[in-house]
Structures are given as C-alpha cells and as structure tokens.
Wavefront OBJ file of the C-alpha trace (Angstrom):
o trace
v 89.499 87.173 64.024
v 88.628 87.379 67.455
v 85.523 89.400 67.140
v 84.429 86.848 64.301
v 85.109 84.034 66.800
v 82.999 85.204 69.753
v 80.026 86.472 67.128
v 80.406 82.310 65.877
v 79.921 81.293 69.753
v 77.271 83.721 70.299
v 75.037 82.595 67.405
v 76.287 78.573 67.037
v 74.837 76.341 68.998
v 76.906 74.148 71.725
v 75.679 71.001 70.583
v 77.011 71.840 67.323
v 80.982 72.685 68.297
v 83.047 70.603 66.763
v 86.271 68.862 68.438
v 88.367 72.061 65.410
v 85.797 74.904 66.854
v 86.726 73.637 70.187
v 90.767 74.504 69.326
v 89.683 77.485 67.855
v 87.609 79.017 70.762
v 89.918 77.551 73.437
v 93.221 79.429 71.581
v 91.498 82.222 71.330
v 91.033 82.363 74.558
v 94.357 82.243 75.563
v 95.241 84.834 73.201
v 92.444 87.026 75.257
v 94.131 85.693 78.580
v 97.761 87.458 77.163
v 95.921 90.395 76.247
v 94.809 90.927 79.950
v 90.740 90.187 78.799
v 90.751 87.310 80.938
v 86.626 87.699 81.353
v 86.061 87.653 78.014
v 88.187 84.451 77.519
v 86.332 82.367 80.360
v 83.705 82.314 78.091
v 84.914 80.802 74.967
v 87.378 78.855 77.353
v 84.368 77.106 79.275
v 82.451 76.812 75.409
v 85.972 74.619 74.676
v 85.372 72.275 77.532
v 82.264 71.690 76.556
v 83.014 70.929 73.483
v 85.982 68.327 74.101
v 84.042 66.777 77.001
v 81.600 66.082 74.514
v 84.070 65.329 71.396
v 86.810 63.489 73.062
v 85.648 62.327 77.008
v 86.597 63.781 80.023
v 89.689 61.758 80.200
v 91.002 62.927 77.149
v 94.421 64.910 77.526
v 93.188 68.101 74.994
v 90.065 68.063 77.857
v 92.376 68.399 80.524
v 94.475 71.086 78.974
v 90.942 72.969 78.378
v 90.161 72.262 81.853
v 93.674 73.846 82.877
v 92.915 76.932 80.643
v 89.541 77.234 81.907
v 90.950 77.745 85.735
v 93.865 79.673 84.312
v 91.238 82.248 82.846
v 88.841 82.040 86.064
v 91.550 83.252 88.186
v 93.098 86.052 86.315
v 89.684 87.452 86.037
v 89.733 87.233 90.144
v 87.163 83.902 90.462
v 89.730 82.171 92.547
v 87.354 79.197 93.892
v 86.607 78.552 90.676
v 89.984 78.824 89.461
v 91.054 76.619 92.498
v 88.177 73.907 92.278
v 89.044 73.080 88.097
v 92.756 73.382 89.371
v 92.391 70.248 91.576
v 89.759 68.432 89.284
v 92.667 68.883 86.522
v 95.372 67.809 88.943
v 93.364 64.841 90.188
v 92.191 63.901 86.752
v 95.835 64.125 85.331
v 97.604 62.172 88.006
v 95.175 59.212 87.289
v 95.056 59.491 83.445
v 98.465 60.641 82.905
v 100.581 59.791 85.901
v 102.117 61.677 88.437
v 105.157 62.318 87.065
v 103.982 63.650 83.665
v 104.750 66.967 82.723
v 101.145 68.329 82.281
v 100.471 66.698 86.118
v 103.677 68.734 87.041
v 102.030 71.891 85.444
v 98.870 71.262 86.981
v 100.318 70.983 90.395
v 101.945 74.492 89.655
v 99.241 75.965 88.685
v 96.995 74.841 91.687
v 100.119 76.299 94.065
v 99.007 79.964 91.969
v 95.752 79.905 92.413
v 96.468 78.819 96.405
v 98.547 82.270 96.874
v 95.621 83.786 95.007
v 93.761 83.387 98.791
v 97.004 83.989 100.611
v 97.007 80.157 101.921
v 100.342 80.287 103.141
v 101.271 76.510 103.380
v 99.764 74.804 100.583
v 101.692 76.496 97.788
v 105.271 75.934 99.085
v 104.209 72.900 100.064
v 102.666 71.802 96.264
v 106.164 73.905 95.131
v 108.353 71.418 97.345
v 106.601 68.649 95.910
v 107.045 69.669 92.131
v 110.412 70.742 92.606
v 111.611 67.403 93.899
v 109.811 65.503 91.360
v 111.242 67.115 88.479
v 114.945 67.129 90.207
v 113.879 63.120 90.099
v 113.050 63.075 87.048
v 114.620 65.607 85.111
v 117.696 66.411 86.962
v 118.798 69.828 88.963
v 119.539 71.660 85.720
v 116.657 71.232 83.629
v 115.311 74.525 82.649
v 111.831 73.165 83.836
v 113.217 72.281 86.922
v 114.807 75.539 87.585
v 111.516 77.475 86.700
v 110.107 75.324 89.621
v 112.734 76.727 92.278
v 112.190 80.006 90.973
v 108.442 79.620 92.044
v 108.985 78.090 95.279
v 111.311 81.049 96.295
v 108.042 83.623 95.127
v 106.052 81.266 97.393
v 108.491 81.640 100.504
v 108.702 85.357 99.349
v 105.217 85.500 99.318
v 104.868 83.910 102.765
v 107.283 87.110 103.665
v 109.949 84.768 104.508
v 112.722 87.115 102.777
v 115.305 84.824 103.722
v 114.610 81.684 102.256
v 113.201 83.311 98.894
v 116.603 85.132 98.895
v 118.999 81.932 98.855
v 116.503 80.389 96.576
v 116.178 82.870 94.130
v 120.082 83.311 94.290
v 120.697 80.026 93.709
v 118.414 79.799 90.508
v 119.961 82.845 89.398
v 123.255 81.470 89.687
v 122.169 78.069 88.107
v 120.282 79.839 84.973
v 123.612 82.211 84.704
v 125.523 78.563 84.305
v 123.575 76.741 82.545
v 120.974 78.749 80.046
v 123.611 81.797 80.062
v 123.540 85.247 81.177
v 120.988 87.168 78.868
v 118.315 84.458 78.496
v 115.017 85.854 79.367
v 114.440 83.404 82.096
v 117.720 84.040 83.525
v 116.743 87.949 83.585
v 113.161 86.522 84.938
v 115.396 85.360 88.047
v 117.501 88.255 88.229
v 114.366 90.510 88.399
v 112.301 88.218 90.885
v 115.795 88.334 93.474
v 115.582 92.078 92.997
v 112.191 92.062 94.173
v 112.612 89.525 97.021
v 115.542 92.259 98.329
v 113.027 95.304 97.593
v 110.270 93.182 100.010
v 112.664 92.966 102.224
v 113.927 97.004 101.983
v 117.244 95.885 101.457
v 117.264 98.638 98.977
v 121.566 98.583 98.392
v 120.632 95.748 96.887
v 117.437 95.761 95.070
v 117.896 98.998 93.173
v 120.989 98.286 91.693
v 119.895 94.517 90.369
v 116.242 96.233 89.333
v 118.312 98.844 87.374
v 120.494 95.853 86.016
v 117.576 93.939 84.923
v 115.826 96.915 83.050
v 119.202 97.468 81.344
v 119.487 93.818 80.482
v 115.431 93.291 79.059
v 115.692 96.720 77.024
v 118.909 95.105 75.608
v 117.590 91.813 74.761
v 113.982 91.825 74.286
v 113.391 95.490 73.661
v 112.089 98.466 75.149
v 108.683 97.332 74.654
v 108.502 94.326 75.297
v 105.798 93.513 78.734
v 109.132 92.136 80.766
v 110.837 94.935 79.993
v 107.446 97.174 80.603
v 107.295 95.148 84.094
v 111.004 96.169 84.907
v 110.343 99.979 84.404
v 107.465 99.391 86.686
v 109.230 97.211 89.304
v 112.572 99.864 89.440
v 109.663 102.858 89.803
v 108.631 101.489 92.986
v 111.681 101.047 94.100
v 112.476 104.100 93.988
v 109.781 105.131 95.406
v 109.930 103.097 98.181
v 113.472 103.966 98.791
v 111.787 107.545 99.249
v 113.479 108.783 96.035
v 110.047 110.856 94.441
v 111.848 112.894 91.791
v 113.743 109.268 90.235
v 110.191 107.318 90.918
v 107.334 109.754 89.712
v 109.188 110.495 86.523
v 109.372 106.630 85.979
v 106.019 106.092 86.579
v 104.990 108.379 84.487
v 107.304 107.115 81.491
v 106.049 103.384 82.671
v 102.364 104.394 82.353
v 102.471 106.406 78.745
v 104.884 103.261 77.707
v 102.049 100.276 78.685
v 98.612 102.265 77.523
v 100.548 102.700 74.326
v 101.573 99.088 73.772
v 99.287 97.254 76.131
v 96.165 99.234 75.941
v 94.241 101.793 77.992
v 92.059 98.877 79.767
v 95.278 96.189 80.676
v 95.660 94.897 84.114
v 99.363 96.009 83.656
v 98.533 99.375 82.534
v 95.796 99.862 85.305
v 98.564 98.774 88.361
v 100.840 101.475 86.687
v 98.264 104.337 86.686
v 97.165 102.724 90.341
v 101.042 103.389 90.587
v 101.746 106.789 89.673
v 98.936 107.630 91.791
v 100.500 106.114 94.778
v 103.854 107.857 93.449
v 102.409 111.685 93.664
v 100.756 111.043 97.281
v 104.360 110.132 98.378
v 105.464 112.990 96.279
v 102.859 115.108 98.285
v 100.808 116.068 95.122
v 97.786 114.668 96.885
v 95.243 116.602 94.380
v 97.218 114.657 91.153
v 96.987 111.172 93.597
v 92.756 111.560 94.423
v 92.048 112.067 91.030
v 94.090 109.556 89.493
v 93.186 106.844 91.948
v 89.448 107.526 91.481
v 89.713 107.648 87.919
v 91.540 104.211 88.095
v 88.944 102.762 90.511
v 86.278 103.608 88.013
v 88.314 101.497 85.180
v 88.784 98.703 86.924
v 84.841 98.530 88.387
v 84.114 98.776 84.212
v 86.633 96.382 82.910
v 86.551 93.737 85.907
v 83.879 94.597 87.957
v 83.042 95.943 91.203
v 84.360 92.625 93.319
v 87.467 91.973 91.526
v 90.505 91.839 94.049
v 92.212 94.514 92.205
v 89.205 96.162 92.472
v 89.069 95.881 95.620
v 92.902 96.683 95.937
v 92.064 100.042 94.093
v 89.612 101.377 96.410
v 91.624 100.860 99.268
v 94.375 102.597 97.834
v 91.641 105.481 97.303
v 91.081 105.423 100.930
v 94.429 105.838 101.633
v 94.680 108.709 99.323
v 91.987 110.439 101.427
v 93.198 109.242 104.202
v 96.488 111.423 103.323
v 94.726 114.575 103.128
v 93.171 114.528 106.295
v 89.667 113.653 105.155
v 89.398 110.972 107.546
v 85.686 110.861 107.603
v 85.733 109.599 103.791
v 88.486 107.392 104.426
v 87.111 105.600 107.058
v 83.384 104.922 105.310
v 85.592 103.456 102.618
v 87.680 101.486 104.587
v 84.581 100.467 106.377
v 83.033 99.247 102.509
v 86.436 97.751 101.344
v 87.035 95.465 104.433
v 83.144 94.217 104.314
v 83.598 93.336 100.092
v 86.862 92.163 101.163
v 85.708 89.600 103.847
v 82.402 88.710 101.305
v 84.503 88.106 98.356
v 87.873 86.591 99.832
v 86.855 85.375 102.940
v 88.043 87.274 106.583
v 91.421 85.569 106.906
v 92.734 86.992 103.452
v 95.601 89.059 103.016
v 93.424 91.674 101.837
v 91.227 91.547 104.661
v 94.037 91.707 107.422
v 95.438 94.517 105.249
v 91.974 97.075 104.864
v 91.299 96.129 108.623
v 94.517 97.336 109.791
v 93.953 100.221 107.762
v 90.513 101.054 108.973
v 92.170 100.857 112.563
v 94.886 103.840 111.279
v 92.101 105.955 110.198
v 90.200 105.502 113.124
v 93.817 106.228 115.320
v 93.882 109.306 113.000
v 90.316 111.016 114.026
v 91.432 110.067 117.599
v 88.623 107.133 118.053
v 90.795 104.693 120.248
v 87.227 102.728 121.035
v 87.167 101.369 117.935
v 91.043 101.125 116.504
v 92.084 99.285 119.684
v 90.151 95.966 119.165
v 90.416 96.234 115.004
v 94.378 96.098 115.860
v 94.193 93.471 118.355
v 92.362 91.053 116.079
v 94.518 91.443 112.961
v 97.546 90.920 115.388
v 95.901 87.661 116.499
v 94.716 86.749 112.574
v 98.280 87.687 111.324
v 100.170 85.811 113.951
v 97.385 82.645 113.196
v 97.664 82.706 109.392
v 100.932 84.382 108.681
v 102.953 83.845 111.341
v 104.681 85.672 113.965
v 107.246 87.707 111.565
v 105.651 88.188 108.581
v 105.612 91.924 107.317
v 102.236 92.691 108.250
v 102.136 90.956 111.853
v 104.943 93.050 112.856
v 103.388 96.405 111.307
v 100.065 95.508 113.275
v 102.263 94.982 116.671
v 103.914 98.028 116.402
v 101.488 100.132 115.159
v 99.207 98.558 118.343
v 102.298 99.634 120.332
v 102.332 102.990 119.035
v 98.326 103.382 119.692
v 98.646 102.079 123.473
v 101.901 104.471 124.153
v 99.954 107.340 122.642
v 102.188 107.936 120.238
v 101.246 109.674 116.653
v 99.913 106.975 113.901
v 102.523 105.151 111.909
v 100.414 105.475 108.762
v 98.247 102.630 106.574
v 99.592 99.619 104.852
v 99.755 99.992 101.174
v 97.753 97.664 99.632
v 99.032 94.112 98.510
v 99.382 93.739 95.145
v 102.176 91.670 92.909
v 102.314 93.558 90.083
v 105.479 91.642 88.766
l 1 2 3 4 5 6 7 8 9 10 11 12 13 14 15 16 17 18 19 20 21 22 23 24 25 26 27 28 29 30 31 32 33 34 35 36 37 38 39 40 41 42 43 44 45 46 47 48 49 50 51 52 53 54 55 56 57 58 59 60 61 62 63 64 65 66 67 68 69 70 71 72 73 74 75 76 77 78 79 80 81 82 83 84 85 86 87 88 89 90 91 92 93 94 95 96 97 98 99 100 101 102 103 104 105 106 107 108 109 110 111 112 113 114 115 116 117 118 119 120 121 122 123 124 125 126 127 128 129 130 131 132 133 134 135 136 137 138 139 140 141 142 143 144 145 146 147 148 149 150 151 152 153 154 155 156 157 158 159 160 161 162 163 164 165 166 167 168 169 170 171 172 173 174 175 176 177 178 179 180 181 182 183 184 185 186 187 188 189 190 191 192 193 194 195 196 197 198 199 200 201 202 203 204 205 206 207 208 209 210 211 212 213 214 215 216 217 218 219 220 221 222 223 224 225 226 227 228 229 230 231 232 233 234 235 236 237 238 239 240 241 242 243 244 245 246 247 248 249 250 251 252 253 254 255 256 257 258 259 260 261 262 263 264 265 266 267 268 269 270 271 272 273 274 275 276 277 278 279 280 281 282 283 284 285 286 287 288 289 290 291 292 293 294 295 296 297 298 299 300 301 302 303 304 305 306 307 308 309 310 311 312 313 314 315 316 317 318 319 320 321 322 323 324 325 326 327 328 329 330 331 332 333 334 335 336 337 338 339 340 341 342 343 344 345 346 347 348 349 350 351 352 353 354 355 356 357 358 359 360 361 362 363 364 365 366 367 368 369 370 371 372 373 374 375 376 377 378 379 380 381 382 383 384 385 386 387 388 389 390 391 392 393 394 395 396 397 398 399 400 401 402 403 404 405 406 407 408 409 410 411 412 413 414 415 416 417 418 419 420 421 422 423 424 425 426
C-alpha cells in the first residue's frame, strides 16, 4: 500500500489531489511516523496540506490536523524549527477557529511544549504544560484520563529541566491517580509507573528505580506482550539501569536481548532499534570490552548518517558517543578532532545554548584534561559553567558536573570522565 501511495504522489500532480487523496497520503504518513520513517512521511504529510489548504481553506479543522501532523513528522525527523514554527501556526490558528479550550487547541499546545524540549528551552514547555494542565482540570475535571496524561507530561518537563524533585511528586501523584481511577494494569497507568522509574533513575536513586523499572517490564510483558514497543522500551529502560547502577553482567546481557528483540520486530533501520545498538555499545565500554564498543558505535553512526542524515540530533548524539568510545581507550587525539566536529555541527544545527552543545563542549574540555592541555580545557569548562548556570540553572545535572569537574581540573586532580550523551530514549 504504502509503496503504491508514494509512487501515486511521485507521478500525480498536486493540483490534482483530491480532498480523499489528501486522507490517504496524510494517514499514510502517520503510519510512516509509527514506523520510525518520519522523513519519508514529511513528504506525503506536507503533499496533504497542500491538498486540504486547497480543498477545504486554511481554516478548516482536517487542515489544521494536517498542519499538526506535518510538525509532528518535521520534528521526529530532527527539523525542530520547522516542527516548532507549524506548531505555533497550528496553535494560533486553532485557538481562533476552534477556541481555546477545544481539545485539538489543548493538543496543539502539547505538542508545541514537545517540540520546545526538542531545543532544551527550559521554561516554555512547563510553562505551555501548566497552562494545559489547568485548562483541562477546568474543563474536564482532575480525573479525566486526558487530564492526567497532561500531569504526566508536565512532570517529564520538570524532569527534563533536571528538577528530580518536582517530576517525582508529579509523576507519583499521576501514578497514584491512574492506579485509582483507570486501574492498575492499564497501559497508561504502566506509562506512569515507567516514566516515575525513570525520573528516580535521573536522579540515581537507583533503590528505587530498579525495582519499579523491573515492575513495569513485568507488568507490559503481562499485559501487552513481550513484543509489544512499551514493553520493548521497558527492556531498554531496566538495561540502563542496570548499567548505570554499575551492574555490567545484568545490563549487557539485557541489551543484548533488547537489541535482537527490536531489529526483529521493529526493523534493522528504527530509531528505537538504533538507541539500543547505540546502547549496547555504551554497555560493553562500561563493561570494558572497548574493541566490541568502537565497532558497534561506528557501525551505528554510519546507520543513522544513512537513514537520517548526517545533521540529525541523534546523529549527532551518535558521534559523540563515538568520541567517547575513543576517548575510553586512550586515543585522545581522535577523540578530541571529533569532539572538536560534533560541538561545531552541534552549535550549526541546534544553536550554541543547546543541551547538546553544553554537553560535546564539556566533553571536548575532558579530552583535552585527558592529553594534559589545561590551555584549552580551562576556558571550554568555564563557559559551559556560565551557559549551564544561564540556561539551566544553578543545579541542574550538567551545571554541577561542569563545576566539579572545573574543580577537579584547577586542584589537579585526575579527570572525572565525559558526560554521556543526552538522549530520551523512553
């Protein structure tokens, strides 16, 4: 069907779509979207736009949603101005036509909040979540299941923001309220006991994220399956926790199971299955099998430069996890020049104050501290202390690894070791 579809667009003319082809190409495209081909899909998505703009007006709710769906599409495939510029055309556009209070102008306003975090902008997205949240508490009520889906994503926002603490009570008291009110085994109540698992493995509260992340992957095999992508994301989320935990011979085993589980059901080429194998990787250089790490990291790099391109942010994710690899093995030399070519697409593509950005530059200051070149890792560290403290605040995760590892490099002291790279593969 789908290759029919996209052979249709590719030899139909625009001007000839009709307001069915446009519900054809813009479902398909969703179903491209779930199938982690996101690229493919902002093509037919942005043919369906055309097509309804022309059909039905701009104003027209079916144009709206295909507006939604095209920014959807732009920022899995890692446009996220794009993604963010039709986000607030759709949100302005639907709070006019439809009213703010409608449920598509409550989606939209979510969605805008997403593509926000895609830039790490701190403020907007709890602030957009707030918003939502007490609109459909207004409107709704507190027990809604759309209304607890919104506290669940304000809690990822303040988790997001690395403010453990409020994303903890939050995420506890959805929990608690899903539990109550939608019942113990619904999927969105094991959505919320997964996403407070994760919010305690951020933290490295690890007494009590690995036994709710082993609860959860119980709980999803149970209910939905052992294949199922939740469940596939649970396997995942309870391998890094035990790695994390520094527990190699439970986490590489996992991995490993996780990884042969999502190529299987997912496909080779999946986002999901590429953060896995980007996974494992990280898995065996904490296991000390740095030859099995190199090769699997570059072989992952190379997948996702051919399936999303070389300036995707997973991409971009991927290569610094590469450096770090070589960075492990003492070939600092390599590590640094990649470092050096990951911060500068970093800063092109997401802009200087991104997460990303702050994350590869602090990293490119530990490889310099490594080969003993003080000159230059001194003033990298200072100015992502100053940009964390100015965009993240004073106590987020990475502001406090930058202080101390700036500490460490002033005392003398042996490097502390890179940041991972920032991913939210959940």
């Amino acid at each position: 069907m789908i290759p029919h579809a996209e052979a249709l667009a590719g030899h139909a003319r625009p001007d000839t779509d009709t307001e069915i082809t446009a519900t054809v190409l813009d479902n398909i495209a969703g179903f491209l979207r779930n199938q982690g081909m996101p690229v493919r899909a902002t093509i037919l998505a942005e043919r369906a736009l055309t097509a309804r703009e022309r059909a039905l007006g701009s104003d027209h709710p079916d144009t709206l949603t295909s507006r939604n769906n095209l920014g959807l599409a732009h920022q899995e495939a890692g446009d996220s101005a794009k993604a963010i510029s039709l986000h607030e055309q759709t949100l302005t556009d639907r709070e006019r036509v439809l009213g703010p209070d409608h449920p598509d102008t409550l989606i939209s306003r979510n969605n805008l909040a997403t593509a926000y975090q895609t830039i790490e902008d701190i403020e907007k997205p709890i602030s957009l979540h707030e918003q939502t949240l007490a609109q459909l508490e207004r409107v709704l009520g507190p027990d809604h299941p759309d209304t607890l889906k919104s506290r669940g994503n304000l809690a990822l926002a303040y988790q997001h923001a690395g403010d453990f603490s409020k994303a903890i009570q939050l995420h506890e008291q959805t929990l608690a309220d899903r539990e109550r009110v939608l019942g113990p085994d619904d999927p969105d109540t094991l959505t919320s006991r997964n996403n407070l698992a994760t919010a305690y493995h951020d933290a490295e509260d690890w007494q009590h994220a690995l036994p709710l992340l082993e609860q959860t992957l119980a709980d999803r095999e149970r209910v939905l399956g052992p294949d199922h992508p939740r469940t596939l994301a649970s396997r995942n989320n309870l391998a890094i926790g035990y790695q994390h935990a520094g527990d190699p011979s439970k986490a590489v085993p996992l991995h490993e199971q996780s990884l042969a589980d999502r190529e299987r059901v997912l496909g080779p080429d999946h986002p999901d299955t590429l953060f896995s194998r980007n996974a494992l990787a990280d898995a065996y250089q904490d296991a000390g099998d740095s030859t099995k790490a190199i090769s699997l990291h570059e072989t992952t790099l190379n997948n996702w430069e051919r399936v999303f391109g070389p300036d995707h942010p997973d991409t971009l994710k991927s290569r610094n996890s590469l450096a770090i690899a070589y960075m492990s093995t003492g070939d600092i030399a390599k590590a640094i020049l990649l470092f050096q070519r990951t911060l500068a697409d970093v800063e092109r593509v997401l802009g200087p104050d991104h997460l990303g950005a702050l994350t590869t530059r602090s990293n490119l200051a530990a490889a310099y501290h490594e080969a003993g070149d003080r000159t230059h890792a001194i003033p990298l560290l200072e100015q992502t202390l100053t940009d964390g403290e100015r965009i993240l605040g004073r106590y987020h995760p990475l502001t406090a690894k930058a202080r101390k590892r700036l500490a460490s490099l002033e005392a003398g002291d042996e490097p502390p070791g890179p940041n991972p790279p920032h991913q939210s593969d959940r």
